[in-house]
PDB file of N, H, CA, C and O in Angstrom:
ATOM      1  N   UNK A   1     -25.578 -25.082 -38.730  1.00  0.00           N
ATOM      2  CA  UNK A   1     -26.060 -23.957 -39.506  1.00  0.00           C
ATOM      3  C   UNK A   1     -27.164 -24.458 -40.441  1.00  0.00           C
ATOM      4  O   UNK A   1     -26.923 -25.525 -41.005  1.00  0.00           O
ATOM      5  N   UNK A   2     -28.418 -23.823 -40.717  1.00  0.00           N
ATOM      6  H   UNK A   2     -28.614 -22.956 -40.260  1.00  0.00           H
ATOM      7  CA  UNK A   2     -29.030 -24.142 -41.158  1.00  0.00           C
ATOM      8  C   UNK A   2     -29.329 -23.539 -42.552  1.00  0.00           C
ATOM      9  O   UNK A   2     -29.467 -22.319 -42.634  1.00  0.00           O
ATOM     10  N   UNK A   3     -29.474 -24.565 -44.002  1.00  0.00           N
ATOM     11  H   UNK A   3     -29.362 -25.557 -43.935  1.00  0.00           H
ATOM     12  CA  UNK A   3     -29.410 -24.133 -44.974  1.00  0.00           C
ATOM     13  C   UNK A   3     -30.899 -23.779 -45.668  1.00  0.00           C
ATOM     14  O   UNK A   3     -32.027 -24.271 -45.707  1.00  0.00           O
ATOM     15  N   UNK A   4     -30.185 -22.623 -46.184  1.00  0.00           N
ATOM     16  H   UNK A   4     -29.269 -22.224 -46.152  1.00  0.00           H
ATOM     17  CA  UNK A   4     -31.954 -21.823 -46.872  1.00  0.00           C
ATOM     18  C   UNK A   4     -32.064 -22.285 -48.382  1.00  0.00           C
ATOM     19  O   UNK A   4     -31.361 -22.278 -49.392  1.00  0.00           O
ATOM     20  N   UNK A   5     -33.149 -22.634 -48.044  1.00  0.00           N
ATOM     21  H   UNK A   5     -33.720 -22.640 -47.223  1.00  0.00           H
ATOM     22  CA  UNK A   5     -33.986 -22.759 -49.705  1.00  0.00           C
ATOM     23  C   UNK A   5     -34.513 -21.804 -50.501  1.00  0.00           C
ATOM     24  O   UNK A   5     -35.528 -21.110 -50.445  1.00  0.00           O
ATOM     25  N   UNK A   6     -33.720 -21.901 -51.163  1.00  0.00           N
ATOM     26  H   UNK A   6     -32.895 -22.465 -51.208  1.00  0.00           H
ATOM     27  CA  UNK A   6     -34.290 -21.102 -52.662  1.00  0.00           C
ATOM     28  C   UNK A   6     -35.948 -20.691 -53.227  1.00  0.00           C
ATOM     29  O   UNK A   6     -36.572 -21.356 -54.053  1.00  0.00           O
ATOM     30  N   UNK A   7     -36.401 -19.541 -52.605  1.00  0.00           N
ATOM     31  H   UNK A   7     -35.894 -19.001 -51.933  1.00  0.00           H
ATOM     32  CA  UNK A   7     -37.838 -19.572 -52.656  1.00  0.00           C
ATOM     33  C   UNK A   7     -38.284 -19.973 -54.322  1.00  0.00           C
ATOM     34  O   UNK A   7     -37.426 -19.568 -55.106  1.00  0.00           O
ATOM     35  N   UNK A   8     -39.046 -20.437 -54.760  1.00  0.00           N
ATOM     36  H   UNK A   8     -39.743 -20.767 -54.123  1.00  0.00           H
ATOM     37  CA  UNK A   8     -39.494 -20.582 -55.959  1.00  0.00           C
ATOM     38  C   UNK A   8     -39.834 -19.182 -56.778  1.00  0.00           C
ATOM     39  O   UNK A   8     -40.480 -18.294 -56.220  1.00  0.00           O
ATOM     40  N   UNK A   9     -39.397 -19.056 -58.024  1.00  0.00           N
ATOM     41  H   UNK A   9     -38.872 -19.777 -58.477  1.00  0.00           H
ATOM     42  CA  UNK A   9     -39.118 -17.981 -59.092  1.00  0.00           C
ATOM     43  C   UNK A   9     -40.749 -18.054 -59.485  1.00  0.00           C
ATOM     44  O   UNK A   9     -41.266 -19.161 -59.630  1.00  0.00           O
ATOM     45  N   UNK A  10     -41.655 -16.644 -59.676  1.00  0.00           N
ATOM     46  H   UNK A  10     -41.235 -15.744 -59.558  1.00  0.00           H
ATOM     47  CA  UNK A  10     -42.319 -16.173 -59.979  1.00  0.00           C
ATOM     48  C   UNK A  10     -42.367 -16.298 -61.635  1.00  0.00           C
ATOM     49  O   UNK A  10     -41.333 -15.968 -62.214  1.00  0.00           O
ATOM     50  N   UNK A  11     -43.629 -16.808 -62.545  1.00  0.00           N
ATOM     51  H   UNK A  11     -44.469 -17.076 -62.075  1.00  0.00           H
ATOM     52  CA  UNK A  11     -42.938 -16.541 -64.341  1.00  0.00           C
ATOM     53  C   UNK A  11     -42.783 -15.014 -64.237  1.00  0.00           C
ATOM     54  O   UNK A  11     -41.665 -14.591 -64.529  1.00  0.00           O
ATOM     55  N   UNK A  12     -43.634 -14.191 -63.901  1.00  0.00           N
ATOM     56  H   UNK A  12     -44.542 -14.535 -63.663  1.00  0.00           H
ATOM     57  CA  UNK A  12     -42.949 -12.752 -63.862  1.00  0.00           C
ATOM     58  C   UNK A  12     -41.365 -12.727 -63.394  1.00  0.00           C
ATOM     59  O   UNK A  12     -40.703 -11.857 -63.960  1.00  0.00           O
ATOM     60  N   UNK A  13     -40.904 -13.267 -62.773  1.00  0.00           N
ATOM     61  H   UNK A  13     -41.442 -13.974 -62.313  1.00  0.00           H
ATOM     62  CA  UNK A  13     -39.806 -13.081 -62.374  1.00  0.00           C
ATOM     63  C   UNK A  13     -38.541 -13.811 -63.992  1.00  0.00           C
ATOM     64  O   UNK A  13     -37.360 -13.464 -64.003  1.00  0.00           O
ATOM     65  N   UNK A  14     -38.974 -14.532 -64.850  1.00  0.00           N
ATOM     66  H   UNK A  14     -39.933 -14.814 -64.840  1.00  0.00           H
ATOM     67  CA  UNK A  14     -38.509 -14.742 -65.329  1.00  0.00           C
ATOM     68  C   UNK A  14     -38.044 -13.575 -67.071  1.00  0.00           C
ATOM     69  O   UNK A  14     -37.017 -13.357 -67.714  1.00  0.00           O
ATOM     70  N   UNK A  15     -39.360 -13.188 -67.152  1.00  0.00           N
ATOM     71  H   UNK A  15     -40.194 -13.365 -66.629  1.00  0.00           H
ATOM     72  CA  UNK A  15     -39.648 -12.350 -67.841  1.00  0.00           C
ATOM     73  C   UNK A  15     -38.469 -10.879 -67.925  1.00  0.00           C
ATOM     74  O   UNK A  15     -38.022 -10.346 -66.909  1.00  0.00           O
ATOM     75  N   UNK A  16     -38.161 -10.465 -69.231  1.00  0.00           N
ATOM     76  H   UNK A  16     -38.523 -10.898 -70.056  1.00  0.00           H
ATOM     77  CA  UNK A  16     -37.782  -9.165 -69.295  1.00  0.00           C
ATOM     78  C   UNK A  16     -38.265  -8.306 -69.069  1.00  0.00           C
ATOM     79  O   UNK A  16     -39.480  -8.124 -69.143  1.00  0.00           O
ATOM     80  N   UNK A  17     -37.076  -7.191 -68.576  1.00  0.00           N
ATOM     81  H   UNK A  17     -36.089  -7.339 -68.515  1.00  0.00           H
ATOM     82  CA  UNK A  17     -37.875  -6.034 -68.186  1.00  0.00           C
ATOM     83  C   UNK A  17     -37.498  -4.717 -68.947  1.00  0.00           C
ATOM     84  O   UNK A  17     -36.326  -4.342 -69.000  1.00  0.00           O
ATOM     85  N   UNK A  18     -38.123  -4.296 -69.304  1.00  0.00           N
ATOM     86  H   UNK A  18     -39.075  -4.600 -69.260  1.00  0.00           H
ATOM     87  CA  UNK A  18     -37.780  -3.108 -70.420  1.00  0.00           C
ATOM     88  C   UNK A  18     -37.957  -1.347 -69.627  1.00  0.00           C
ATOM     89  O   UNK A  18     -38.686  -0.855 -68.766  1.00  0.00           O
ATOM     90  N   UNK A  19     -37.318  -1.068 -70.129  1.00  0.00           N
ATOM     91  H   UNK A  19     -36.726  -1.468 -70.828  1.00  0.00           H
ATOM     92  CA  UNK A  19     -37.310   0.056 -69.424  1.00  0.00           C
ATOM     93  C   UNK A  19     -37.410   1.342 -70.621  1.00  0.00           C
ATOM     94  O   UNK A  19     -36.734   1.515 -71.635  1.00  0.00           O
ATOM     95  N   UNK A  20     -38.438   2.072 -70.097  1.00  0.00           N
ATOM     96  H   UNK A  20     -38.988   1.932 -69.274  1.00  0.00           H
ATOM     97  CA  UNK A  20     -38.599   3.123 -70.993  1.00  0.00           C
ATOM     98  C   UNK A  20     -37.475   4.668 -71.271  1.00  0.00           C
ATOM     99  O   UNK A  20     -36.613   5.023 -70.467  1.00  0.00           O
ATOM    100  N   UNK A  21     -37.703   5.176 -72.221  1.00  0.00           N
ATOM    101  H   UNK A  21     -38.403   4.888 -72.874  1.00  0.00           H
ATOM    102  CA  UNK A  21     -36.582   6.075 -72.635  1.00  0.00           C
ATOM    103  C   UNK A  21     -36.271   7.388 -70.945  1.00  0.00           C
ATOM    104  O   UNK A  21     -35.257   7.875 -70.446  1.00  0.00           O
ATOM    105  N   UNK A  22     -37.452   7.456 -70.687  1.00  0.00           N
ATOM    106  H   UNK A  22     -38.276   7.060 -71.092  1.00  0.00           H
ATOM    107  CA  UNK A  22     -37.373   8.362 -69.193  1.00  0.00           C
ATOM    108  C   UNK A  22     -36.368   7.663 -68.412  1.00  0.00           C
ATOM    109  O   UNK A  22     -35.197   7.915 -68.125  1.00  0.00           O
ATOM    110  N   UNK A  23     -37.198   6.673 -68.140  1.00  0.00           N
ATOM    111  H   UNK A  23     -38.149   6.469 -68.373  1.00  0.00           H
ATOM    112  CA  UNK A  23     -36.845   5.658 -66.221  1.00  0.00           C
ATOM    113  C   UNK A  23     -35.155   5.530 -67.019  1.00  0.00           C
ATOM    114  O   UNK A  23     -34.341   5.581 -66.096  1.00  0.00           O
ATOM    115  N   UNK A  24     -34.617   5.426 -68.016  1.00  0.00           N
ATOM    116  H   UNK A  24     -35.278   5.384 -68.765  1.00  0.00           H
ATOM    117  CA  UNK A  24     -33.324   5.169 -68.663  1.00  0.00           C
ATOM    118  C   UNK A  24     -32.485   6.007 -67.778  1.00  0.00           C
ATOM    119  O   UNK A  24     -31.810   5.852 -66.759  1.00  0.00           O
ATOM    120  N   UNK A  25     -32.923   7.305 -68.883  1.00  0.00           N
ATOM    121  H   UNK A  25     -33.471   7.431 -69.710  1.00  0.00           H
ATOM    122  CA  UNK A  25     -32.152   8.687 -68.338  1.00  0.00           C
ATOM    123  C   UNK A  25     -32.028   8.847 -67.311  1.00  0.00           C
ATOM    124  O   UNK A  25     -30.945   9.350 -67.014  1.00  0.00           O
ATOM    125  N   UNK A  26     -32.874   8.583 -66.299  1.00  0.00           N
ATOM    126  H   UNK A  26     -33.755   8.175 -66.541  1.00  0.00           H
ATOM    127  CA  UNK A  26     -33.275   8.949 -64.800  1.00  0.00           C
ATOM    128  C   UNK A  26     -31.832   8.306 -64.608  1.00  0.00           C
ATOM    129  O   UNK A  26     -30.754   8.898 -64.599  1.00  0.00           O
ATOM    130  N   UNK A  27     -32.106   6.805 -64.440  1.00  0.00           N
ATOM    131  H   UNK A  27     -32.983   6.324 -64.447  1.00  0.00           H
ATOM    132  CA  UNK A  27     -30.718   5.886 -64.081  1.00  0.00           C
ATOM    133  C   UNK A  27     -29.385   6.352 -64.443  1.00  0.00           C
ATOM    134  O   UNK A  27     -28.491   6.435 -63.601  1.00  0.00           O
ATOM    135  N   UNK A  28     -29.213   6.678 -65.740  1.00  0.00           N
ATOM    136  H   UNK A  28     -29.940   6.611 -66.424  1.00  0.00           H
ATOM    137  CA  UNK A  28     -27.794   7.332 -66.582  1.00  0.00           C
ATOM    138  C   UNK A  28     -27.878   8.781 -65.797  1.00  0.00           C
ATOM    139  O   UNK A  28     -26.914   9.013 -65.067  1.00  0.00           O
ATOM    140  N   UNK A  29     -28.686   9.564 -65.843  1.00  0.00           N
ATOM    141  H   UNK A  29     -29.469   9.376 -66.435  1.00  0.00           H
ATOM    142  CA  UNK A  29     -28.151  10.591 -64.561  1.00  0.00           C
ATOM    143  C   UNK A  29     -27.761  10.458 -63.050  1.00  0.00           C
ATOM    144  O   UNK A  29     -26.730  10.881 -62.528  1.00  0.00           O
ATOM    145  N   UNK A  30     -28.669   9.865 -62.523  1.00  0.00           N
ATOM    146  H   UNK A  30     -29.506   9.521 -62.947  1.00  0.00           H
ATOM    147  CA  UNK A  30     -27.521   8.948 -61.162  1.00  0.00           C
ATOM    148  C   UNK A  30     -26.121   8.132 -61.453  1.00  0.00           C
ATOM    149  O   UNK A  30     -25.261   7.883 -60.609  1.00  0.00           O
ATOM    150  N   UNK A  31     -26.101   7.877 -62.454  1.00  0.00           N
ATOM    151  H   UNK A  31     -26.800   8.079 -63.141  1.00  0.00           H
ATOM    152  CA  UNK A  31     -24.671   6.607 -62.133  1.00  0.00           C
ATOM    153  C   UNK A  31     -24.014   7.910 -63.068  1.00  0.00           C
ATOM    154  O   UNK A  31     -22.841   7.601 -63.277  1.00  0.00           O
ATOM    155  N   UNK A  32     -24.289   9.124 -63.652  1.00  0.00           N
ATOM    156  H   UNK A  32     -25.242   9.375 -63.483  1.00  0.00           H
ATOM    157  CA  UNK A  32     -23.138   9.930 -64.735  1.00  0.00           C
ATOM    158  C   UNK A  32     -23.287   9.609 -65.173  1.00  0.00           C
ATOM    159  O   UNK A  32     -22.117   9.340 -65.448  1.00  0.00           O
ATOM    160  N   UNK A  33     -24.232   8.703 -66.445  1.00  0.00           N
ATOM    161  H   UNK A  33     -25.182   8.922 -66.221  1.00  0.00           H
ATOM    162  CA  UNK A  33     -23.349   8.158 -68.131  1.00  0.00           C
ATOM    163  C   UNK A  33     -24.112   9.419 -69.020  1.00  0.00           C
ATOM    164  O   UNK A  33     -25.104  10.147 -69.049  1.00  0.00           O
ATOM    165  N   UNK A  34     -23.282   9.196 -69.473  1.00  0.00           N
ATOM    166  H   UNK A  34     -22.475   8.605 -69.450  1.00  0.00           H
ATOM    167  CA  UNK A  34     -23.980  10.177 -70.880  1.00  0.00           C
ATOM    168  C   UNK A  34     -24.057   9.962 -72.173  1.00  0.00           C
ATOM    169  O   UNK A  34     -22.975   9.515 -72.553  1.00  0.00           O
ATOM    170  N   UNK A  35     -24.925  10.080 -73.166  1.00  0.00           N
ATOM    171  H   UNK A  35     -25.804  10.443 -72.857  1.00  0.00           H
ATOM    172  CA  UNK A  35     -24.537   9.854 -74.224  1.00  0.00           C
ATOM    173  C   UNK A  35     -23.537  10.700 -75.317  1.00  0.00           C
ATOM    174  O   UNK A  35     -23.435  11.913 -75.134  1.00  0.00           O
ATOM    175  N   UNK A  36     -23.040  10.280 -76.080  1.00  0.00           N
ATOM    176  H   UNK A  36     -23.123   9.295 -76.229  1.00  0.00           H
ATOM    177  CA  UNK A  36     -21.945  11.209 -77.204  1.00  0.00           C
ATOM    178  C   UNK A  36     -22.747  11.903 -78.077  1.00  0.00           C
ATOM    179  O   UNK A  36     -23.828  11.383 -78.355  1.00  0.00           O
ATOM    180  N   UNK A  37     -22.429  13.089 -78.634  1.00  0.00           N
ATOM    181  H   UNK A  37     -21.551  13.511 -78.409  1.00  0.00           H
ATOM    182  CA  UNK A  37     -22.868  13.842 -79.292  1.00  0.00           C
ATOM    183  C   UNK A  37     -23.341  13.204 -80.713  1.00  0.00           C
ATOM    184  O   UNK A  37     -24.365  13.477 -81.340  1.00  0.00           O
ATOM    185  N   UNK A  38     -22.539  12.480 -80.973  1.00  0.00           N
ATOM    186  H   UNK A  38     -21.708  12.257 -80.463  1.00  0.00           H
ATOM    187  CA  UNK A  38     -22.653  11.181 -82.132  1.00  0.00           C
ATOM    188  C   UNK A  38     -23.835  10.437 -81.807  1.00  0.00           C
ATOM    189  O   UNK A  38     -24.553  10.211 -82.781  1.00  0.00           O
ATOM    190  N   UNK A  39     -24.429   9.774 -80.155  1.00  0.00           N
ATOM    191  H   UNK A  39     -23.845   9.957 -79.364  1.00  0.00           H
ATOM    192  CA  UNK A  39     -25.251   8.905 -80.147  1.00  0.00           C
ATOM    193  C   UNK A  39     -26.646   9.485 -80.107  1.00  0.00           C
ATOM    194  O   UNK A  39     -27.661   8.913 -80.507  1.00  0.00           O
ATOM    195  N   UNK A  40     -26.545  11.104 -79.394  1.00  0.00           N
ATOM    196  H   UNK A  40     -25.721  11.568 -79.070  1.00  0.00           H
ATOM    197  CA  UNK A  40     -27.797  11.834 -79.553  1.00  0.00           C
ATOM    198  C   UNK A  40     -27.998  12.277 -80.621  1.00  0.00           C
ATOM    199  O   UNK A  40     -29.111  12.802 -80.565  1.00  0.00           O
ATOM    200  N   UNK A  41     -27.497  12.414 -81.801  1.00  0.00           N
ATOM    201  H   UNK A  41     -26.593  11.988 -81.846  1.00  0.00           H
ATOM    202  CA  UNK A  41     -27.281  12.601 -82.785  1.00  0.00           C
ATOM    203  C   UNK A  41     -28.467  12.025 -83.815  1.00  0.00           C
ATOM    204  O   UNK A  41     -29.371  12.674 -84.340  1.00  0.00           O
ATOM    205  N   UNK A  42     -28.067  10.086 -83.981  1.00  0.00           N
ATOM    206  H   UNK A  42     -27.333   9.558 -83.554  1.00  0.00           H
ATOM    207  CA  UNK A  42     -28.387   9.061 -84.144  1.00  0.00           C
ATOM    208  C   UNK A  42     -29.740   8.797 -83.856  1.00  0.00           C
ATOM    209  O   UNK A  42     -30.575   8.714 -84.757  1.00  0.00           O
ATOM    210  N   UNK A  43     -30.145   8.597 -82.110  1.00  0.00           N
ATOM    211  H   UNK A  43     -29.467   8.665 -81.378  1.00  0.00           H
ATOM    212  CA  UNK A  43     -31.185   9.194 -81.799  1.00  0.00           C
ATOM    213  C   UNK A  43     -32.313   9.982 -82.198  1.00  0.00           C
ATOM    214  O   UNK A  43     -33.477   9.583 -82.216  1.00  0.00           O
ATOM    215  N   UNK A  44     -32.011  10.828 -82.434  1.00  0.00           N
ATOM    216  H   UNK A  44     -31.065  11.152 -82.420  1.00  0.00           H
ATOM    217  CA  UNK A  44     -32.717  12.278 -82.782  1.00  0.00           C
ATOM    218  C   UNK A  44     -33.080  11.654 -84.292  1.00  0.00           C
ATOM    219  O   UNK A  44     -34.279  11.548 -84.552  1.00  0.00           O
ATOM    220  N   UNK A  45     -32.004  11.193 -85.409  1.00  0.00           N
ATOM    221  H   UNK A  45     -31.031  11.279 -85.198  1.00  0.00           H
ATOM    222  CA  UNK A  45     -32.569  10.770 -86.179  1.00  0.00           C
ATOM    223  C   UNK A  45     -33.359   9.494 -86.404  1.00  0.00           C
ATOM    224  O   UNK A  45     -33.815   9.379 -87.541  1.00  0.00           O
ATOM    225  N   UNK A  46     -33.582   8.628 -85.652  1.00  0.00           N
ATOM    226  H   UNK A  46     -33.211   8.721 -84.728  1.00  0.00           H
ATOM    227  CA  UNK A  46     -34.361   7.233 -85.568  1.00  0.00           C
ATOM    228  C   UNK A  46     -35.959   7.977 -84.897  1.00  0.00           C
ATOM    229  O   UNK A  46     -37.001   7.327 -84.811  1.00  0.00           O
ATOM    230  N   UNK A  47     -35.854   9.061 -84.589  1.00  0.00           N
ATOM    231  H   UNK A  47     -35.008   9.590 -84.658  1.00  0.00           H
ATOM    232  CA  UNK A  47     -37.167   9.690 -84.026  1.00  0.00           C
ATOM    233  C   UNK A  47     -37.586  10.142 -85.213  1.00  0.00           C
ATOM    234  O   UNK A  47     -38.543   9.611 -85.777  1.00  0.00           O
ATOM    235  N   UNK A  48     -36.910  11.193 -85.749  1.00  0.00           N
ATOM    236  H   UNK A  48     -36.133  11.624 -85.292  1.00  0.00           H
ATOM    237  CA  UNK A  48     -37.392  12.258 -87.123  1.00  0.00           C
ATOM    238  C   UNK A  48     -37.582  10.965 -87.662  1.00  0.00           C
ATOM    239  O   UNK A  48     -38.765  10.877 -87.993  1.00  0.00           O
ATOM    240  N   UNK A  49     -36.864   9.745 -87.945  1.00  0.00           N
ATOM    241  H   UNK A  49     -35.903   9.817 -87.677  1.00  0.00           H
ATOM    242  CA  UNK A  49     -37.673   8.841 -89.308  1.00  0.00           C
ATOM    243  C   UNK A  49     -38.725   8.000 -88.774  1.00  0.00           C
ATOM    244  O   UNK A  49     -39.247   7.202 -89.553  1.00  0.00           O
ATOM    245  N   UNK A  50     -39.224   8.061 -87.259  1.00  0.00           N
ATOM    246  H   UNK A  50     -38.799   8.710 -86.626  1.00  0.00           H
ATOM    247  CA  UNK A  50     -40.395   7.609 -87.245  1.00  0.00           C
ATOM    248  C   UNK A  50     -39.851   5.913 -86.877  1.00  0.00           C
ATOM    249  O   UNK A  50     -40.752   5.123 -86.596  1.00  0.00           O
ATOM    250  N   UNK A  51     -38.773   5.522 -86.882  1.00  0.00           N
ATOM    251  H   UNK A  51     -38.041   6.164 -87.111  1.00  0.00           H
ATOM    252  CA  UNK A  51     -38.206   4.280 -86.701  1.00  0.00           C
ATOM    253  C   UNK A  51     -38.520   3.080 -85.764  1.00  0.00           C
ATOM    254  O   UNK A  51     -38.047   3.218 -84.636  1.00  0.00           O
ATOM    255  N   UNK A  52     -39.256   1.863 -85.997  1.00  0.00           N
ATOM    256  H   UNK A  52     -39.640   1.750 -86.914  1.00  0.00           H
ATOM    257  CA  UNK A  52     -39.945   1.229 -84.898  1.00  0.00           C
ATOM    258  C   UNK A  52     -38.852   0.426 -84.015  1.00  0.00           C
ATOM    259  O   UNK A  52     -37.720   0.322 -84.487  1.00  0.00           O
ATOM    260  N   UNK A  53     -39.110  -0.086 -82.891  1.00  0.00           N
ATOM    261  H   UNK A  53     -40.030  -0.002 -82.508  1.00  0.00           H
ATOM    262  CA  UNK A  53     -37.854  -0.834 -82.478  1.00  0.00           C
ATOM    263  C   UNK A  53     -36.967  -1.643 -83.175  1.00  0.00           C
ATOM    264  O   UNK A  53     -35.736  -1.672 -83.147  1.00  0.00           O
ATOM    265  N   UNK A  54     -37.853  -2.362 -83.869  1.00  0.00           N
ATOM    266  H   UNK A  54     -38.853  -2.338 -83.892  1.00  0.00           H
ATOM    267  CA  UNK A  54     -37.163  -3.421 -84.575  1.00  0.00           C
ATOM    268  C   UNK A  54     -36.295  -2.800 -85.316  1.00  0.00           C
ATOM    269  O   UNK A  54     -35.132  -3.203 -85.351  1.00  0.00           O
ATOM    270  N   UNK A  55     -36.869  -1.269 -86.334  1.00  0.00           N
ATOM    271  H   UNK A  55     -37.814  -0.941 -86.306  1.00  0.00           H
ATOM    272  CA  UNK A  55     -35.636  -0.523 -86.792  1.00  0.00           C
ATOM    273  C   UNK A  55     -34.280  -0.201 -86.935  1.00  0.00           C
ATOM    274  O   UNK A  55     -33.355  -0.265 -87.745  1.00  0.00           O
ATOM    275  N   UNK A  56     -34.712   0.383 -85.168  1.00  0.00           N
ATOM    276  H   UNK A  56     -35.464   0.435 -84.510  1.00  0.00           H
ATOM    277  CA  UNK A  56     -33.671   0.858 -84.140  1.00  0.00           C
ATOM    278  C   UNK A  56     -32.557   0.081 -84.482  1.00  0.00           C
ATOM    279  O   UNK A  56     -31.456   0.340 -84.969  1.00  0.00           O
ATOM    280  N   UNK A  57     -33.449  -1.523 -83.886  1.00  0.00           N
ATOM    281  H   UNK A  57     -34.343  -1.733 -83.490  1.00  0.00           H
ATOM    282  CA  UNK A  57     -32.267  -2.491 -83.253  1.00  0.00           C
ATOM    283  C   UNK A  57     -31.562  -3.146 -84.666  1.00  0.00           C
ATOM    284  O   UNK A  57     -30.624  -3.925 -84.496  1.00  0.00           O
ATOM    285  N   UNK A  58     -31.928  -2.892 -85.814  1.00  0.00           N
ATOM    286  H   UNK A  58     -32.691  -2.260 -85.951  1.00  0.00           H
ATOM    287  CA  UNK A  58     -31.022  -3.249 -86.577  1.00  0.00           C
ATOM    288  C   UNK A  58     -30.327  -2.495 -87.448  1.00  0.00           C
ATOM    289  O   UNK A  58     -29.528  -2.955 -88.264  1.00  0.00           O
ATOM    290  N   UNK A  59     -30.688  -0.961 -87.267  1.00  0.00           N
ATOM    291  H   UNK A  59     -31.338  -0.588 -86.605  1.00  0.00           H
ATOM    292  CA  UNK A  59     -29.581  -0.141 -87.078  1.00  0.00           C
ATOM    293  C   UNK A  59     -28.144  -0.372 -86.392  1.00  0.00           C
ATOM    294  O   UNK A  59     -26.993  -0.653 -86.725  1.00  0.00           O
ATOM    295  N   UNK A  60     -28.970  -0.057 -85.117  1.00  0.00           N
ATOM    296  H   UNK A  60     -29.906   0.171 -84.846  1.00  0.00           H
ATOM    297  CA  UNK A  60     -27.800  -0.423 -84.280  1.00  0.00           C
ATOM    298  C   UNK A  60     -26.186  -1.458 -84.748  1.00  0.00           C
ATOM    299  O   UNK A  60     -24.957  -1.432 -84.812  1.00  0.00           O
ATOM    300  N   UNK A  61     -27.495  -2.326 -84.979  1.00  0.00           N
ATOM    301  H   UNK A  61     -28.493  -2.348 -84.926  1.00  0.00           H
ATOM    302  CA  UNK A  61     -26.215  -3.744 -85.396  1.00  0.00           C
ATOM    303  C   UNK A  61     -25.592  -3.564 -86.376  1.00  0.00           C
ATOM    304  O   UNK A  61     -24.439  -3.946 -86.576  1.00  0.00           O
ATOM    305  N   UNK A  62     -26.524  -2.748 -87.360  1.00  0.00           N
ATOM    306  H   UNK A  62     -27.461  -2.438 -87.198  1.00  0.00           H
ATOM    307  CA  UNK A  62     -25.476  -2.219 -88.589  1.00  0.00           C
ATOM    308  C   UNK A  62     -24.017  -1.374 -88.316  1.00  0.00           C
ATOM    309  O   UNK A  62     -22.958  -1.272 -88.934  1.00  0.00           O
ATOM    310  N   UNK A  63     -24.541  -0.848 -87.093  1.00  0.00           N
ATOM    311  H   UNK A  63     -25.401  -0.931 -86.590  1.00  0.00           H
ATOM    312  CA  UNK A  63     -23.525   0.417 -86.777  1.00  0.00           C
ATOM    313  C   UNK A  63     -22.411  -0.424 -86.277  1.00  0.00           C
ATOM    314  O   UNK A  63     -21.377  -0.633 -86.911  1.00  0.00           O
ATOM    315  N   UNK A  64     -22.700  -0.919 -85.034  1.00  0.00           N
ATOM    316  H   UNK A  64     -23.540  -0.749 -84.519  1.00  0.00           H
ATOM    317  CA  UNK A  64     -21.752  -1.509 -84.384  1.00  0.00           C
ATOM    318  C   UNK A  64     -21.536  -3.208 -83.703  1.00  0.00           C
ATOM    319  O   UNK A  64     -21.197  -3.682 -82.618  1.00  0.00           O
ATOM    320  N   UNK A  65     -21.896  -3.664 -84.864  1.00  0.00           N
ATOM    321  H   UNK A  65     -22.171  -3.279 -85.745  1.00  0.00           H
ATOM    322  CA  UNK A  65     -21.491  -5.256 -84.951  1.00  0.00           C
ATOM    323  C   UNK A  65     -19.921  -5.388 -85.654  1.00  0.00           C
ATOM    324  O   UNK A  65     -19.505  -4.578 -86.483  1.00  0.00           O
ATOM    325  N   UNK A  66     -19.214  -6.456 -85.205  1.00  0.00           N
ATOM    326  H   UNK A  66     -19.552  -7.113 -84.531  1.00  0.00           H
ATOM    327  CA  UNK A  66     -18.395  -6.716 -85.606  1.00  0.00           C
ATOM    328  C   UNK A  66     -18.448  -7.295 -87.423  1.00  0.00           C
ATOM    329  O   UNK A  66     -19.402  -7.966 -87.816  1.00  0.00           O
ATOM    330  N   UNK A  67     -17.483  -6.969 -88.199  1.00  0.00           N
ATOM    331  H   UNK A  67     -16.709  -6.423 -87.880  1.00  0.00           H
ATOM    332  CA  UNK A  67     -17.634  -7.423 -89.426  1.00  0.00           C
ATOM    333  C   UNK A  67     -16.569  -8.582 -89.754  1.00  0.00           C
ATOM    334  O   UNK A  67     -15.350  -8.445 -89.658  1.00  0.00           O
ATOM    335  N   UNK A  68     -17.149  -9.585 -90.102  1.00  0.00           N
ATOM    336  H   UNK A  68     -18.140  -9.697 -90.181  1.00  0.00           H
ATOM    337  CA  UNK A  68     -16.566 -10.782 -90.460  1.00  0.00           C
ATOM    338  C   UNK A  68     -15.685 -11.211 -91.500  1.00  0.00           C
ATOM    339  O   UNK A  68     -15.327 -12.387 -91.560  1.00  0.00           O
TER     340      UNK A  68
END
């Protein structure tokens, strides 16, 4: 049997891939997920305040990081 080699990784291939708020939804409507009335909620307000990612994401952690 003959063994295959591992084609060499692209740096694109290494790179993250981010996915925008659409292509998201699209996905969460095929697989069912939904968000909670609580998370659209949340949402809706990180928009009204104009909130940049970095915002977002340390919102987030405020919300739901474990507390030590």
């Amino acid at each position: 049997m003959k063994r295959s080699v591992p084609k060499p990784r692209s740096p694109a291939a290494d790179k993250a891939i981010v996915l925008g708020r659409l292509a998201f939804a699209s996905i969460c409507a095929v697989e069912g997920i939904t968000l909670s009335l609580g998370s659209e909620r949340m949402f809706a307000e990180f928009d009204r305040q104009g909130l940049s990612p970095e915002q977002r994401r340390k919102a987030l952690l405020e919300k739901h990081a474990k507390k030590a």
